[in-house]
PDB file of N, CA, C and O in Angstrom, chain B, residues numbered from 101:
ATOM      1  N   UNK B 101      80.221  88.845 139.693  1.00  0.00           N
ATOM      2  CA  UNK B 101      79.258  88.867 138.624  1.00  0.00           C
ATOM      3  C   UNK B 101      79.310  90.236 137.948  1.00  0.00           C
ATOM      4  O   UNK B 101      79.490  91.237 138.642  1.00  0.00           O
ATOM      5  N   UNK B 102      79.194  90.304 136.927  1.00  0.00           N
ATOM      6  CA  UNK B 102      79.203  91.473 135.970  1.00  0.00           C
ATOM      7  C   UNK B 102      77.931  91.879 135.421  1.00  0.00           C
ATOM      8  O   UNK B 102      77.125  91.039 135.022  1.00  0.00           O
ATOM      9  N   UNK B 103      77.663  93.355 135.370  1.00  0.00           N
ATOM     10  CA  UNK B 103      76.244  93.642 135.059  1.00  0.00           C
ATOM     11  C   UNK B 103      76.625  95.025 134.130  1.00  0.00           C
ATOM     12  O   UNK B 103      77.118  96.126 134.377  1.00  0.00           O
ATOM     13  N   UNK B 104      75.989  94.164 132.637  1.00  0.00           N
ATOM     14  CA  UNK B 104      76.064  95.874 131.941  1.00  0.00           C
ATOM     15  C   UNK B 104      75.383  97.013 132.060  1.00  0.00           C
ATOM     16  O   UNK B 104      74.237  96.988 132.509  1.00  0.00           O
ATOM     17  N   UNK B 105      76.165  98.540 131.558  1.00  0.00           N
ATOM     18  CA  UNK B 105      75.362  99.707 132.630  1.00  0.00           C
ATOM     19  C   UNK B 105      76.174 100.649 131.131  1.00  0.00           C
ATOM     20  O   UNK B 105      77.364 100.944 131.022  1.00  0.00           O
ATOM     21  N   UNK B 106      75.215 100.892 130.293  1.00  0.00           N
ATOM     22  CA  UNK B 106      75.629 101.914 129.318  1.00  0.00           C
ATOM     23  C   UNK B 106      75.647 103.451 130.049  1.00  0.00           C
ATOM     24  O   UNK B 106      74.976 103.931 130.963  1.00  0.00           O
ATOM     25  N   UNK B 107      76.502 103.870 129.384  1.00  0.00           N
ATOM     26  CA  UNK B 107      76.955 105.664 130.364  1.00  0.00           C
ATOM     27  C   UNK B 107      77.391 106.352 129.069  1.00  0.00           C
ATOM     28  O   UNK B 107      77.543 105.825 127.966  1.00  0.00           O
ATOM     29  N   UNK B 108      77.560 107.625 129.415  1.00  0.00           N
ATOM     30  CA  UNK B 108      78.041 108.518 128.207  1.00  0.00           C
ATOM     31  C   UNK B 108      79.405 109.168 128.996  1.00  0.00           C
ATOM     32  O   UNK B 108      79.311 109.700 130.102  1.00  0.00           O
ATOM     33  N   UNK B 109      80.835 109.024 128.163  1.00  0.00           N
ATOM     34  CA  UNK B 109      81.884 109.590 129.369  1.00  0.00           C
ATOM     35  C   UNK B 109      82.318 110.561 128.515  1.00  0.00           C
ATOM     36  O   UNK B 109      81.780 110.654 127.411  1.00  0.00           O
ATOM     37  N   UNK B 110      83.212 111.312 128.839  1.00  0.00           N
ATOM     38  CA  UNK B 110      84.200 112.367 128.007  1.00  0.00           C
ATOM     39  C   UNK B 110      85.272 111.579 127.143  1.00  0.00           C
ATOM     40  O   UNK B 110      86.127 110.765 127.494  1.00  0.00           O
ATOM     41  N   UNK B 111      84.892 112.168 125.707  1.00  0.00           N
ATOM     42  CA  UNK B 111      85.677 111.922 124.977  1.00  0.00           C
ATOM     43  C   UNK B 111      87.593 111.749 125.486  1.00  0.00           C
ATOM     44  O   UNK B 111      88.367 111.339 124.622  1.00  0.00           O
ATOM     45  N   UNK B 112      87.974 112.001 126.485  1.00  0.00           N
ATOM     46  CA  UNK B 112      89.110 111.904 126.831  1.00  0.00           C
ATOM     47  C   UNK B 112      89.449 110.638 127.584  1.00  0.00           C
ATOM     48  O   UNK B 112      90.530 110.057 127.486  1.00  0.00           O
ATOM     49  N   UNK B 113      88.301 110.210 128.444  1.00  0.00           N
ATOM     50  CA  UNK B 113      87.905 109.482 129.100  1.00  0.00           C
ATOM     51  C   UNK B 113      88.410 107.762 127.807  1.00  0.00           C
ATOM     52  O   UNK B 113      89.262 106.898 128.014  1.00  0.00           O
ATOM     53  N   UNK B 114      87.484 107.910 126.653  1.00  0.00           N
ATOM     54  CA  UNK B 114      87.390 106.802 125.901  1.00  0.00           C
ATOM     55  C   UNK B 114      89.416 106.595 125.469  1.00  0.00           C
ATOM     56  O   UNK B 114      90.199 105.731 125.865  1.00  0.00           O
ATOM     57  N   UNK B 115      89.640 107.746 124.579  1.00  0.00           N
ATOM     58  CA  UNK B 115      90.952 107.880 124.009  1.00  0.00           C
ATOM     59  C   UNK B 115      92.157 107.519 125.459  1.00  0.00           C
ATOM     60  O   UNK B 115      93.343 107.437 125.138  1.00  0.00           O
ATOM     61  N   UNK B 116      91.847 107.353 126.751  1.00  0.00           N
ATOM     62  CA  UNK B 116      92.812 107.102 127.904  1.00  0.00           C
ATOM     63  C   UNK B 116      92.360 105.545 127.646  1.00  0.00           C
ATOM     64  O   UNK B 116      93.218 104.691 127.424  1.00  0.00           O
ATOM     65  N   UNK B 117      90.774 105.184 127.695  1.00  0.00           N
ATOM     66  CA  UNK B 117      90.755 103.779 128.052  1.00  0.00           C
ATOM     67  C   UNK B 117      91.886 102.926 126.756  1.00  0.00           C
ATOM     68  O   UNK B 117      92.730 102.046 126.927  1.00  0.00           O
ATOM     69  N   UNK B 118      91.448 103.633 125.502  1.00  0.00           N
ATOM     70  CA  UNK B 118      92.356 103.126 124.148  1.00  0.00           C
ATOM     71  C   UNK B 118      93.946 102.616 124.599  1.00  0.00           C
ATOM     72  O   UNK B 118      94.499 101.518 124.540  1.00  0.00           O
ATOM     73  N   UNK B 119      94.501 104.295 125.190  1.00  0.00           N
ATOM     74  CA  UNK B 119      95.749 103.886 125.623  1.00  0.00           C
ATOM     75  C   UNK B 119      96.179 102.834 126.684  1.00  0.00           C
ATOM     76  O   UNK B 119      97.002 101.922 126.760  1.00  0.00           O
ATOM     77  N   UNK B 120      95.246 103.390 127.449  1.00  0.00           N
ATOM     78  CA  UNK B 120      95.820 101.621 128.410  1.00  0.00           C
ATOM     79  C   UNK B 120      95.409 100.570 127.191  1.00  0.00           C
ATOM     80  O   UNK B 120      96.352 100.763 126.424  1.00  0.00           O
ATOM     81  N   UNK B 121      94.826  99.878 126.747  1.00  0.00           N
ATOM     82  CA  UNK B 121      94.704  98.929 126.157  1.00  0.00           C
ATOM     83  C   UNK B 121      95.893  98.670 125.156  1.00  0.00           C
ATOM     84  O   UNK B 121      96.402  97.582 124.890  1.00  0.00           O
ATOM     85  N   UNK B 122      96.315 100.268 124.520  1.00  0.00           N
ATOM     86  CA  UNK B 122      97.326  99.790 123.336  1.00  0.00           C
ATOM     87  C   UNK B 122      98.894  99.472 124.361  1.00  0.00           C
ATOM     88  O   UNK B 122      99.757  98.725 123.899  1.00  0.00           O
ATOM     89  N   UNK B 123      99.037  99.995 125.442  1.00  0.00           N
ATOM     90  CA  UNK B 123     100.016  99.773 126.609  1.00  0.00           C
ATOM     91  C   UNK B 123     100.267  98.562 127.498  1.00  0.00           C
ATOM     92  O   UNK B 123     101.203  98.258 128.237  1.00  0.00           O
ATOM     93  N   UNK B 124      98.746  97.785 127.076  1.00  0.00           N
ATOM     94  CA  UNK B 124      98.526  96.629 127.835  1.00  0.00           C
ATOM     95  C   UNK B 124      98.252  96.561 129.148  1.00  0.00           C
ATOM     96  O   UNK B 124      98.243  95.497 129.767  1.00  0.00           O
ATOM     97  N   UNK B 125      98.011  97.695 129.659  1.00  0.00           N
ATOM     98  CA  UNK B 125      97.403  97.996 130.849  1.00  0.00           C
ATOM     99  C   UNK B 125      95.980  97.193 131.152  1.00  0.00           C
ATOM    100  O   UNK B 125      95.964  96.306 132.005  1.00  0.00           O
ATOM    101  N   UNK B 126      94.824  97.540 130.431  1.00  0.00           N
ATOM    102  CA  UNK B 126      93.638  96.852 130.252  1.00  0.00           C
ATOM    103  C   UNK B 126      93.797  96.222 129.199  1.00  0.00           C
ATOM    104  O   UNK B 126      94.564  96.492 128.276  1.00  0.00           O
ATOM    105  N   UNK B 127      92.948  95.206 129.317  1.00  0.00           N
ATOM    106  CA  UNK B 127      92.673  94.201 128.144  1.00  0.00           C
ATOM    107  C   UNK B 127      91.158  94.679 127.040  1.00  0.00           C
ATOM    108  O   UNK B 127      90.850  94.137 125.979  1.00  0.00           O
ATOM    109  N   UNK B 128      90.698  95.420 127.484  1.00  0.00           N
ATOM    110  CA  UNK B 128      89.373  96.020 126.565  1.00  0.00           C
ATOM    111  C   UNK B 128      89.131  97.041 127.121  1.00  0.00           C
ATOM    112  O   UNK B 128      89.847  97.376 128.065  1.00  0.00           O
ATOM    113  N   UNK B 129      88.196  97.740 126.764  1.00  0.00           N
ATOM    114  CA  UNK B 129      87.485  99.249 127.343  1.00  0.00           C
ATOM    115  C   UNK B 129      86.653  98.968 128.769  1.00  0.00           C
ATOM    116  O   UNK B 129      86.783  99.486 129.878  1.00  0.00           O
ATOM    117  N   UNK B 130      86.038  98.266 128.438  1.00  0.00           N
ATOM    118  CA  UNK B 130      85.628  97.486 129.754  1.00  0.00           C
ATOM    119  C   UNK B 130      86.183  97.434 130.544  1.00  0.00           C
ATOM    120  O   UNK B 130      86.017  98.306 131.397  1.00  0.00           O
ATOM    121  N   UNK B 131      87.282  96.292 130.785  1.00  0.00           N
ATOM    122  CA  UNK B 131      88.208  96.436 131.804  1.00  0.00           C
ATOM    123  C   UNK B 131      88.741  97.845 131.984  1.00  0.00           C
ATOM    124  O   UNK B 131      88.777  98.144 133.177  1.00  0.00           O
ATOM    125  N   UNK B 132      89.102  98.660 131.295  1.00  0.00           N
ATOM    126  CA  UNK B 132      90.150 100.052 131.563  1.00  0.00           C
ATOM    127  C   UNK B 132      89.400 100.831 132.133  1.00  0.00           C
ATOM    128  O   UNK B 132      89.960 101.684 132.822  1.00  0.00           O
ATOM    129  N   UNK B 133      87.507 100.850 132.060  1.00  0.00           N
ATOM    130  CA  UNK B 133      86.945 101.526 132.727  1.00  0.00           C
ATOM    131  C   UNK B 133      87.083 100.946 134.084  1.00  0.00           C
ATOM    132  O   UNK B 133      87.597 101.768 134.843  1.00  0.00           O
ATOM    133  N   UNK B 134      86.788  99.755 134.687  1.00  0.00           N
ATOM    134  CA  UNK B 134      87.066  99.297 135.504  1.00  0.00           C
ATOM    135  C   UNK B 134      88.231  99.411 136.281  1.00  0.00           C
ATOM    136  O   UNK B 134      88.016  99.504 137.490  1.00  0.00           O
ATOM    137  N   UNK B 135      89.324  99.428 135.949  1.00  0.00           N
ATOM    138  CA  UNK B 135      90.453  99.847 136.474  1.00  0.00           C
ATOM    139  C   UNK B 135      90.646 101.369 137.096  1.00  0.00           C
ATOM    140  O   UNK B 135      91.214 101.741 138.123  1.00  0.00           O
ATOM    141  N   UNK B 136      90.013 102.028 136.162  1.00  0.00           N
ATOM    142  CA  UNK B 136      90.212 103.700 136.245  1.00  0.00           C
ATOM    143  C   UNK B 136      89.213 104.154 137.569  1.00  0.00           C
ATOM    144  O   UNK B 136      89.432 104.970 138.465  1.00  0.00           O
ATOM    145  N   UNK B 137      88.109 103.340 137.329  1.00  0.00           N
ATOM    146  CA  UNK B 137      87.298 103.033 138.875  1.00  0.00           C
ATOM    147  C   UNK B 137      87.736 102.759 139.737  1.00  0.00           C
ATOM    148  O   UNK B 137      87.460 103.457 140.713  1.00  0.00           O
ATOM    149  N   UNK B 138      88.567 101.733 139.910  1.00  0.00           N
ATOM    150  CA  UNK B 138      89.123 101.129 140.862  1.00  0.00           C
ATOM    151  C   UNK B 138      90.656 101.890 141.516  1.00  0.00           C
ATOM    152  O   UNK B 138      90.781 102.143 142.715  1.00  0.00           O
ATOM    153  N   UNK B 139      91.251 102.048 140.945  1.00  0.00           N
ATOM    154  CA  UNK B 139      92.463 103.035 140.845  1.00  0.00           C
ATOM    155  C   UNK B 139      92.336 104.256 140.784  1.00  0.00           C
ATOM    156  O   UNK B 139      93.174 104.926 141.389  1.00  0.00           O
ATOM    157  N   UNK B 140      91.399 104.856 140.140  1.00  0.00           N
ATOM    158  CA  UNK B 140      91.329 106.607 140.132  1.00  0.00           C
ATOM    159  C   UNK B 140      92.065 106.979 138.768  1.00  0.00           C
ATOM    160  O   UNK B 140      93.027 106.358 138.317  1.00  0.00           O
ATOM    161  N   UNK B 141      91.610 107.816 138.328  1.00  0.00           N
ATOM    162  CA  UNK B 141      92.169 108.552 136.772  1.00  0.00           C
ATOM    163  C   UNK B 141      93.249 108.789 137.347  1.00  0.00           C
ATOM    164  O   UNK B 141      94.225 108.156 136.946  1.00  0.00           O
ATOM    165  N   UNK B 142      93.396 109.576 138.246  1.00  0.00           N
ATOM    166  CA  UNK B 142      94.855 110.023 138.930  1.00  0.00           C
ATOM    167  C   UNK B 142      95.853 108.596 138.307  1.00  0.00           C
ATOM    168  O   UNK B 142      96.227 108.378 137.155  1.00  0.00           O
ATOM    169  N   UNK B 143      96.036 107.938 139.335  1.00  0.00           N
ATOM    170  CA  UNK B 143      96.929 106.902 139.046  1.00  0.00           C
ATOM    171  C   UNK B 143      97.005 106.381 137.863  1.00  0.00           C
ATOM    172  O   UNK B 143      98.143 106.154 137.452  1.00  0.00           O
ATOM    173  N   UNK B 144      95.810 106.032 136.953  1.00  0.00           N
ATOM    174  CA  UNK B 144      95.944 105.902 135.623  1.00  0.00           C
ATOM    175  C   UNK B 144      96.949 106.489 134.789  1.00  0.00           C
ATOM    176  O   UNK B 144      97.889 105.837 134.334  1.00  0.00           O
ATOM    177  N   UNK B 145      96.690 108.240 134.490  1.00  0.00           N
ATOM    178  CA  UNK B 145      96.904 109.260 133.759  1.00  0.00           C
ATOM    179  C   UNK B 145      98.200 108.544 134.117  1.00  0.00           C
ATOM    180  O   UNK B 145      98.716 107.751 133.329  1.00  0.00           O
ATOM    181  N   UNK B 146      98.712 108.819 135.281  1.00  0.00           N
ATOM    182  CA  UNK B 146     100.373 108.666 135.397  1.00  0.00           C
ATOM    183  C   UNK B 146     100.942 107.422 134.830  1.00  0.00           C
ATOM    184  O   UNK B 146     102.068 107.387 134.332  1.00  0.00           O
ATOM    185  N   UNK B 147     100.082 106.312 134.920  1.00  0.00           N
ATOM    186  CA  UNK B 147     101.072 104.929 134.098  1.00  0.00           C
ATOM    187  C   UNK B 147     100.920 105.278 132.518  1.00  0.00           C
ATOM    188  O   UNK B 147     101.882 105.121 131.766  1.00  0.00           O
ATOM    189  N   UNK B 148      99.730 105.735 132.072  1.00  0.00           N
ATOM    190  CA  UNK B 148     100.051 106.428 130.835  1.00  0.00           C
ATOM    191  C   UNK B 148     100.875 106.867 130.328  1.00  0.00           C
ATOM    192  O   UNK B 148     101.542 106.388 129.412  1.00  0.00           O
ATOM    193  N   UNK B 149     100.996 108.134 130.981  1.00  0.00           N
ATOM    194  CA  UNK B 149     101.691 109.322 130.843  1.00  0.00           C
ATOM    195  C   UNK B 149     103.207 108.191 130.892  1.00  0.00           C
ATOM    196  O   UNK B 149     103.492 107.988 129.712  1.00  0.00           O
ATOM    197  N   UNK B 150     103.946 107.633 131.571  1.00  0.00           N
ATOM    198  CA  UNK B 150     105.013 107.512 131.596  1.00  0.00           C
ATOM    199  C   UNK B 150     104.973 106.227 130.570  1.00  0.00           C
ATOM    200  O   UNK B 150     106.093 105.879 130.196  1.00  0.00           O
ATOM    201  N   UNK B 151     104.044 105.584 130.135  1.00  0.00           N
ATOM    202  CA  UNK B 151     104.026 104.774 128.859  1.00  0.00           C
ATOM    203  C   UNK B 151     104.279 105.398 127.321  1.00  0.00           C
ATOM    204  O   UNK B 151     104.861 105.086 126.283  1.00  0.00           O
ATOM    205  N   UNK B 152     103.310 106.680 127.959  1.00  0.00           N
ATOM    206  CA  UNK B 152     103.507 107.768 126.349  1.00  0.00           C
ATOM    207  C   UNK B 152     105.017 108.238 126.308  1.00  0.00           C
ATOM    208  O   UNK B 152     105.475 108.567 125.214  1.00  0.00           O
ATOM    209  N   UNK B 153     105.569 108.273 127.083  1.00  0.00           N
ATOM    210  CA  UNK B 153     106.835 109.138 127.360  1.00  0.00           C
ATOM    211  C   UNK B 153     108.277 107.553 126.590  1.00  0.00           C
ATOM    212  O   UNK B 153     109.197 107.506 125.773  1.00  0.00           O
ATOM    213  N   UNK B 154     107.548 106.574 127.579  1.00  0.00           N
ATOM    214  CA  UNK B 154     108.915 105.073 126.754  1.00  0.00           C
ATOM    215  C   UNK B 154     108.799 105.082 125.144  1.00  0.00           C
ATOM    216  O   UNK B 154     109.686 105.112 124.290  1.00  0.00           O
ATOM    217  N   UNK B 155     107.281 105.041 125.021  1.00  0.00           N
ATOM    218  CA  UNK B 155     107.004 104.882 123.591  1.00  0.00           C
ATOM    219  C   UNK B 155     107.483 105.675 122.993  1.00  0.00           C
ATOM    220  O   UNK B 155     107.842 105.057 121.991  1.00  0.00           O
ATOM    221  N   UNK B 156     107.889 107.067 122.817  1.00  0.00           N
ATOM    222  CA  UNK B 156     108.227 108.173 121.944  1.00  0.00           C
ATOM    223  C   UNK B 156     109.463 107.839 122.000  1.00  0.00           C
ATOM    224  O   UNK B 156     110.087 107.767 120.941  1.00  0.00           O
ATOM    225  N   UNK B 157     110.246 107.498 123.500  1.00  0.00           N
ATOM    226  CA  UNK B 157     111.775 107.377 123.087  1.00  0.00           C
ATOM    227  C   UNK B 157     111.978 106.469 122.219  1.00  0.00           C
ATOM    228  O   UNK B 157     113.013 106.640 121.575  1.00  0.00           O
ATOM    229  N   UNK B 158     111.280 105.413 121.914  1.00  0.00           N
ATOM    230  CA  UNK B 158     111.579 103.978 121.343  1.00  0.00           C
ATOM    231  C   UNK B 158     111.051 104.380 119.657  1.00  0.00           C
ATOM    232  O   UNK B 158     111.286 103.648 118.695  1.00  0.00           O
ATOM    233  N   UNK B 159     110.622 105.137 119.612  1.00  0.00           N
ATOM    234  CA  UNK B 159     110.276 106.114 118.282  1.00  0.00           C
ATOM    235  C   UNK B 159     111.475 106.726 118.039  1.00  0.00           C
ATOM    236  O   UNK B 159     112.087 106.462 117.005  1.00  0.00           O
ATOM    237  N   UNK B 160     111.862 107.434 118.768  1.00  0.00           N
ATOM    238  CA  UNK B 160     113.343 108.188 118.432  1.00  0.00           C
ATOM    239  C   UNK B 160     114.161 107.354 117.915  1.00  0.00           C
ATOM    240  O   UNK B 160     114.605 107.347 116.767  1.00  0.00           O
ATOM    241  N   UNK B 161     114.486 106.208 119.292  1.00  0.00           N
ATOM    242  CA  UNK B 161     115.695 105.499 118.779  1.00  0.00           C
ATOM    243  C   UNK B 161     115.670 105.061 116.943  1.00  0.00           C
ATOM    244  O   UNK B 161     116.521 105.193 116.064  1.00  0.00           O
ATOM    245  N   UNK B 162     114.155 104.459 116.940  1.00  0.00           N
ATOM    246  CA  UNK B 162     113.713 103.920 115.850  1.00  0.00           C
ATOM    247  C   UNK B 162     114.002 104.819 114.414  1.00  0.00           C
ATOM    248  O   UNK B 162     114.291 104.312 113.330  1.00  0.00           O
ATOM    249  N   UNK B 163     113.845 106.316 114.698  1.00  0.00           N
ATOM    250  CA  UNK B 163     113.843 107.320 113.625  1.00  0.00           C
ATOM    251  C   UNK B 163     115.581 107.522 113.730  1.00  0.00           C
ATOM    252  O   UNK B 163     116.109 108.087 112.773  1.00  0.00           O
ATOM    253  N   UNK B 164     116.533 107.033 114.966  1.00  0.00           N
ATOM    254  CA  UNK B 164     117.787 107.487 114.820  1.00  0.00           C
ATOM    255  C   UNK B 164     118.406 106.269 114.318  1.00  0.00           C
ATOM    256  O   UNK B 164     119.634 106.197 114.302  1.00  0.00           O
ATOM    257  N   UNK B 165     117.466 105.008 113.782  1.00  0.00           N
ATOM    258  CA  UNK B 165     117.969 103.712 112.983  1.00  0.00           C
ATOM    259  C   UNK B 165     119.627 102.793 114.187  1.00  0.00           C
ATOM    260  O   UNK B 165     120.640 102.127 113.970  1.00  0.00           O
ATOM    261  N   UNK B 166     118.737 103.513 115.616  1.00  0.00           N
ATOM    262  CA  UNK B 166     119.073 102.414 116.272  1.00  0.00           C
ATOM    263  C   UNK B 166     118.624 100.928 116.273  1.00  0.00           C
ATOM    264  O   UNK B 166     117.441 100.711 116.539  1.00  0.00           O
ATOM    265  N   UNK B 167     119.531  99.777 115.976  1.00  0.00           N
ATOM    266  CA  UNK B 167     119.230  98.468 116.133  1.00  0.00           C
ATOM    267  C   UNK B 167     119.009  98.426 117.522  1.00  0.00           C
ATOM    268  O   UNK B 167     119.493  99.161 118.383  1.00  0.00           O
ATOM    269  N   UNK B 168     117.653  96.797 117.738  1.00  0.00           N
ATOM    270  CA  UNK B 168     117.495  96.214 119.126  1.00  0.00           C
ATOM    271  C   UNK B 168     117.755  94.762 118.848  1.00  0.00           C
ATOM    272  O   UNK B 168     117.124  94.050 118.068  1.00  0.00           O
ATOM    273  N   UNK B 169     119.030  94.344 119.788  1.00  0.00           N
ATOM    274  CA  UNK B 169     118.777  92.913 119.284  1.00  0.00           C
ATOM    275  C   UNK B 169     118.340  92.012 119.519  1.00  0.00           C
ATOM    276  O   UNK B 169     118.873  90.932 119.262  1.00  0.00           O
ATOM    277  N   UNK B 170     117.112  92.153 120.142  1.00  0.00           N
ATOM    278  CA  UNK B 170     116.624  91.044 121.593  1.00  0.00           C
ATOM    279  C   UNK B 170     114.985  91.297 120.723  1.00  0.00           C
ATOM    280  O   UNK B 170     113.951  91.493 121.360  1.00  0.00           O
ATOM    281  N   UNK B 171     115.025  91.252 119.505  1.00  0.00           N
ATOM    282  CA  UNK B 171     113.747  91.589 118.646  1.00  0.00           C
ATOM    283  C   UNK B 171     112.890  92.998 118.970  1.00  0.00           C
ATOM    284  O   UNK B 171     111.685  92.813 119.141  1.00  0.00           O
ATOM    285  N   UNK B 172     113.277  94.120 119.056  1.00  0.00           N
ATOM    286  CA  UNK B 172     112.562  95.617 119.385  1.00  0.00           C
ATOM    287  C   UNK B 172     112.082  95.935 120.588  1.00  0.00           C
ATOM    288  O   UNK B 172     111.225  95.296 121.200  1.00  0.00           O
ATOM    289  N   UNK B 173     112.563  96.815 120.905  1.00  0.00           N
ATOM    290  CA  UNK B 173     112.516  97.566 122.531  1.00  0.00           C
ATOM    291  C   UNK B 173     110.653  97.609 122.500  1.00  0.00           C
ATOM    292  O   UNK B 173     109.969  97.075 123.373  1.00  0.00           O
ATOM    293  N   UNK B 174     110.353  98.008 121.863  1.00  0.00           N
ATOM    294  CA  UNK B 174     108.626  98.285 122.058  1.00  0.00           C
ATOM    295  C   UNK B 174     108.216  97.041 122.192  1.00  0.00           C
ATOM    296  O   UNK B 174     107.691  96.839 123.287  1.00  0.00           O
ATOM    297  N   UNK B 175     108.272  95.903 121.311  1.00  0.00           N
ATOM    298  CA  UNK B 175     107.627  94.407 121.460  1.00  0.00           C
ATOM    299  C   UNK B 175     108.412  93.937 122.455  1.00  0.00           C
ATOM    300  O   UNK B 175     107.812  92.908 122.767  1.00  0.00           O
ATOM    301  N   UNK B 176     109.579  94.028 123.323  1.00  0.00           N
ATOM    302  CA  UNK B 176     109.422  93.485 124.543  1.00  0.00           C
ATOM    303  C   UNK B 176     109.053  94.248 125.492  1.00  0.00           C
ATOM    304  O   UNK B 176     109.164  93.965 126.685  1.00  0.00           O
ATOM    305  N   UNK B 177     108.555  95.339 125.012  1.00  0.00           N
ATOM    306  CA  UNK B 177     107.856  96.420 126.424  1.00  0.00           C
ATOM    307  C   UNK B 177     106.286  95.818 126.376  1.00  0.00           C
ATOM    308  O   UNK B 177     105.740  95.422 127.406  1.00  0.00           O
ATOM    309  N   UNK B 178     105.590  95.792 125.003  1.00  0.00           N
ATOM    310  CA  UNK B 178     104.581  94.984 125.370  1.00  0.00           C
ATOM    311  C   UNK B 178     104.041  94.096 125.351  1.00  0.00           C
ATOM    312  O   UNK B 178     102.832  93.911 125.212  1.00  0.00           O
ATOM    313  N   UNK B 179     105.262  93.065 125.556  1.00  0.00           N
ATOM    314  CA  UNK B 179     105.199  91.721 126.009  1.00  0.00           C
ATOM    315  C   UNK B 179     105.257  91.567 127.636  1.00  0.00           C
ATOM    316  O   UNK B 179     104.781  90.578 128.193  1.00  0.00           O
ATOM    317  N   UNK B 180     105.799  92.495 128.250  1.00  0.00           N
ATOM    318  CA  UNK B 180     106.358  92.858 129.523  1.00  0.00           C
ATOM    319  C   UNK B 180     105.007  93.186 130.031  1.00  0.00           C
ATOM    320  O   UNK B 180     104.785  92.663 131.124  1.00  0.00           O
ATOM    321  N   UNK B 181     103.869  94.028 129.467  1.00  0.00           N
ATOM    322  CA  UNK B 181     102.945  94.953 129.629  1.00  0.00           C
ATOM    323  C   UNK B 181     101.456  93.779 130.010  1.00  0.00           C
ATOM    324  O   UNK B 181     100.557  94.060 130.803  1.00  0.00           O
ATOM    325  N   UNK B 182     101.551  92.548 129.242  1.00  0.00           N
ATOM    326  CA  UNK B 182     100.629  91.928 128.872  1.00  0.00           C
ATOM    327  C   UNK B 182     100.520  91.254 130.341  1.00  0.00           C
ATOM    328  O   UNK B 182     101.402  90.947 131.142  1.00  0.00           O
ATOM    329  N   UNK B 183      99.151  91.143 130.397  1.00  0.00           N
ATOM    330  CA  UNK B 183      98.930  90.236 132.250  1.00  0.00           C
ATOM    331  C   UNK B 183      98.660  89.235 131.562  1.00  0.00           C
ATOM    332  O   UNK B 183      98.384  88.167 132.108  1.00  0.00           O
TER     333      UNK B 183
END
């Protein structure tokens, strides 16, 4: 059962829950708080962190007008990403 519980967190706190969500990690803020509870920021930060790190390469390739031919390295990363 789920019970809402308004809180005030650190602005860093919200912009991490964002990224899991845009990574497909969590499915809403909700959930990502939940997760980050459950898991620890620790472990979080790090699937981040190594999400922020694929994404930039896949930016590069993208800015070095590398083709993907399997329809774009990023849309099957977060197709891969999605539970």
């Amino acid at each position: 059962m789920s019970v809402t519980v308004s809180i005030k967190v650190r602005k860093e706190l919200v912009e991490l829950a964002d990224k899991m969500i845009k990574y497909g990690i969590a499915r809403s803020r909700s959930h990502a708080f939940n997760v980050m509870i459950e898991r620890g920021i620790k472990e979080v930060l790090k699937e981040v962190e190594f999400w922020d790190r694929v994404y930039e390469k896949v930016k590069e390739l993208e800015r070095r007008r590398y083709k993907i031919r399997h329809g774009g390295l990023s849309k099957l990363l977060e197709e891969d990403r999605i539970k």
